[in-house]
Residue, then its C-alpha position, 0 to 999 in steps of 0.5 A: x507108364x512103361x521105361x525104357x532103358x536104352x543101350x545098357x550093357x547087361x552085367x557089363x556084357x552084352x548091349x541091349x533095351x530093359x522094358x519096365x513097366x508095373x514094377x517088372x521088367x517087361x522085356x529085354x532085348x533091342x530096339x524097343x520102345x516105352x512112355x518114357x526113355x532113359x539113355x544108358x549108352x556105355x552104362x552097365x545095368x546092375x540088378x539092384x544092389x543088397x547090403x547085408x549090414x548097414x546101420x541106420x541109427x534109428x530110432x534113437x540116434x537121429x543126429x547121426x542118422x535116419x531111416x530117410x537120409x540112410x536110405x538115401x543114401x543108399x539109392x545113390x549107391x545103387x541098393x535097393x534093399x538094405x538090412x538095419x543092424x539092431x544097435x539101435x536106441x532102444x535095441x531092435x530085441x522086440x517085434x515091435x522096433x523092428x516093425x517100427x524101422x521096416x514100416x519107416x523104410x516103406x513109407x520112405x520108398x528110396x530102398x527096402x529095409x529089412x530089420x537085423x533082431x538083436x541076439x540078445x536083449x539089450x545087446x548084453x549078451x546074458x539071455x536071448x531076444x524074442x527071436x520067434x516074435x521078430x521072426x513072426x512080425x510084420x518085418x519077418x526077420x530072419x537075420x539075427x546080430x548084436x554087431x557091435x558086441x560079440x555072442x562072446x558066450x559059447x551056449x548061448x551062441x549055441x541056443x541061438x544057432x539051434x533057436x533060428x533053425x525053426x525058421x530058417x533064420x541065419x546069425x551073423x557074429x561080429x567075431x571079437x573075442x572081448x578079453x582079447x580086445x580089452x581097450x583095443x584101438x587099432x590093428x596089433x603089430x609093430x606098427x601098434x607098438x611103434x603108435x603106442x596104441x593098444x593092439x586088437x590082435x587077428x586071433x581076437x577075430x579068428x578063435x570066434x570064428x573057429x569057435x562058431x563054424x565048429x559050433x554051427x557044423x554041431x547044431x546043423x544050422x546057419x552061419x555068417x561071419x561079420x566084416x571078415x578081416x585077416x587072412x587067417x579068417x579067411x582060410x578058417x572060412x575055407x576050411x569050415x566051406x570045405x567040411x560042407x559047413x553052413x557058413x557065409x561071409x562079408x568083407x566091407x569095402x575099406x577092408x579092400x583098400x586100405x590098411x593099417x599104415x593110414x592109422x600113422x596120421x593118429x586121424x580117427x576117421x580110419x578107426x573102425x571095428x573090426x580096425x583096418x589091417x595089415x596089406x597082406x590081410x588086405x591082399x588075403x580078402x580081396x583073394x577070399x573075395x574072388x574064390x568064393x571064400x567070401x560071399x558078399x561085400x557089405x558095407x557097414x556104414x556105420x554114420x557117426x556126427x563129426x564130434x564124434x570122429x573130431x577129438x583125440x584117437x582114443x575118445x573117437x567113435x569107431x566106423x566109417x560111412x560107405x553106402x554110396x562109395x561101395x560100388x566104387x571101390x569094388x570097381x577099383x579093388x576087384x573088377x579093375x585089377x580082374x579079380x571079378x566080372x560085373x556078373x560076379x559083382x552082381x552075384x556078391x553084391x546082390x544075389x549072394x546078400x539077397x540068399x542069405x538074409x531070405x529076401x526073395x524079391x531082391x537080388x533077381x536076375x535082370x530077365x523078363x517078368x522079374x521086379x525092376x529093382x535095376x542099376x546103370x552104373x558108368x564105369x568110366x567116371x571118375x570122381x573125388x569123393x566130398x564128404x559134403x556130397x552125401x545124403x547121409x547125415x554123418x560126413x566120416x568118409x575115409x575116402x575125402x580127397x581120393x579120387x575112385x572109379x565109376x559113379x551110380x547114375x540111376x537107381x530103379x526101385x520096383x520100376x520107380x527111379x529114385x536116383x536119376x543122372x546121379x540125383x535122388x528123385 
């Protein structure tokens, strides 16, 4: 059976028909015809989103959520693959996990999983995981992260920088130097000292991150820098990109928009780690973003059951969920206000993620012969996010009541839809 999607804008641009058929996209070009026909009128096609950092809880924290609902969710918000964060339950530090979490994503069949491998065991940050063996497994893993918890020590980040480059495999830091961060509750500023909530400084984020470039740029290996936050991150980025070192790095889709004047409500559903910054740190990564300093935006959806965000600031659970926002929020931030084309989105939201975690079969061009992982997206609609109206298990949007641009309403998985007029297949 062959699809044919019709009157789609081609990265936003140019109008034309997208043939699917055996998993790829057969051809491309106008009046064309298939078995079965999908109107994509004044929709923009996409090639399939990538997210580089999403936590799916299984195995271990099921009430949270799985697999299944995690991927779910992302279909809904136009990723086609996803990488699952090794703070897992047991940890992913074994080739057995993550085979565990990749086959359960394939048996699913809404979106790719790639599994992220632990650094360390247990994410205790004393010796080094079975890099090699999750390399060499089923899963071939290639990005290593104890996101979560920082490689706080300076050799053994080391010997994990030097250990990946056997195989090509790349380690991505959640940069929080931990004696800096010491009971740390929001963004530290005036604003902190006014709430009486502990400070989590900026320079908690940038020495790790001048640490590791350094480091990196030592060993001759490959660095990515989780949920950048601050503006001196970013000209440590750029600085580290001008000396020719081998860095890349994220910044989520809430540390686009919001800041650290909402934590005034005391409402846990806006702590998260790193936590939301200052409006100038917000302004500096959006302009990372549209440079190239920044990479790629990645999610961190981090689902977390609401007696976990439903309790007193100090005692809640820090993330928030956004796999099926992400694009929207992206469209109001960066496309929107004319930082970024739709070919520039797919480029950070696709093809860039798709690089670093070396998937080759994600983040193609949309072009003849290539896999049909393809999303037509209405940048016209609107709508007001529900928590309810998730897929996802865990309900802790910080976006409930807001009113965001665009709306996924097709999702293609290797030429299977798994999202049709915005509904999971």
């Amino acid at each position: 059976m062959s699809t044919v999607i019709k009157g789609a804008r081609i990265l936003g641009d140019e109008v034309a028909d997208i043939v699917i058929e055996d998993g790829v996209i057969r051809e491309i070009g106008t009046d064309l015809t298939g078995d079965e026909t999908v109107d994509a009128t004044g929709l923009v096609a996409l090639p399939g989103l990538v997210d580089l950092h999403t936590h799916l809880r299984e195995p271990g924290r099921e009430d949270a959520e799985t697999v299944l609902t995690g991927t779910q969710a992302a279909a809904r918000g136009g990723f086609t693959c996803v990488f699952a964060m090794a703070n897992t339950e047991p940890v992913a530090d074994t080739a057995g996990v993550v085979e565990q979490v990749y086959r359960l994503g394939r048996e699913h069949g809404y979106a790719d999983v790639q599994p992220i491998g632990a650094v360390t065991v247990g994410l205790a940050g004393e010796r080094l995981s079975e890099l090699g063996a999750m390399a060499d497994s089923a899963a071939r893993v290639r990005v290593f992260s104890d996101d979560g918890k920082c490689v706080s020590d300076a050799v053994l980040m080391r010997r994990a920088l030097e250990y990946v480059k056997a195989f090509d495999g790349v380690i991505a830091q959640h940069a929080q130097e931990p004696r800096l961060t010491e009971g740390a509750q929001m963004n530290e500023g005036p604003l902190s000292g006014e709430l009486g909530l502990t400070g989590w400084p900026a320079v908690a984020e940038e020495a790790i991150i001048a640490r590791d470039v350094l480091l990196a740029e030592h060993v001759g290996s490959r660095l990515h820098v989780c949920h950048l936050s601050t503006r001196g991150s970013v000209e440590i980025v750029r600085w580290a990109k001008s000396r020719g070192i081998d860095v890349t790095a994220e910044v989520t889709p809430h540390h686009l928009l919001l800041d650290d004047e909402l934590v005034r409500t005391y409402d846990p559903i806006y702590k998260v780690n790193p936590p939301l910054r200052s409006k100038d740190d917000v302004l500096a990564v959006r302009e990372g973003l549209a440079d190239g300093t920044i990479d790629i935006v990645a999610t961190d959806h981090a689902p977390h059951p609401m007696e976990d965000k439903e309790c007193e600031w100090q005692a809640a659970a820090f993330g928030m969920i956004g796999l099926e926002t992400a694009l929207s929020i992206v469209q109001k931030t960066m496309v929107d206000t004319g930082a970024l084309t739709w070919a520039q989105v797919a480029e950070r939201m696709s093809a860039n993620p798709a690089r670093i975690g070396r998937v080759e079969a994600h983040g193609r061009p949309l072009a003849a012969g290539e896999p049909a992982h393809v999303v037509l997206y209405d940048p016209e609609a609107t709508r007001t996010i529900e928590p309810a109206d998730t897929a996802s298990l865990s309900r802790n949007t910080p976006y409930a009541g807001l009113e965001l641009p665009g709306r996924v309403v097709a999702t293609f998985l290797a030429g299977r839809a798994t999202v049709l007029e915005g509904k999971l297949q």
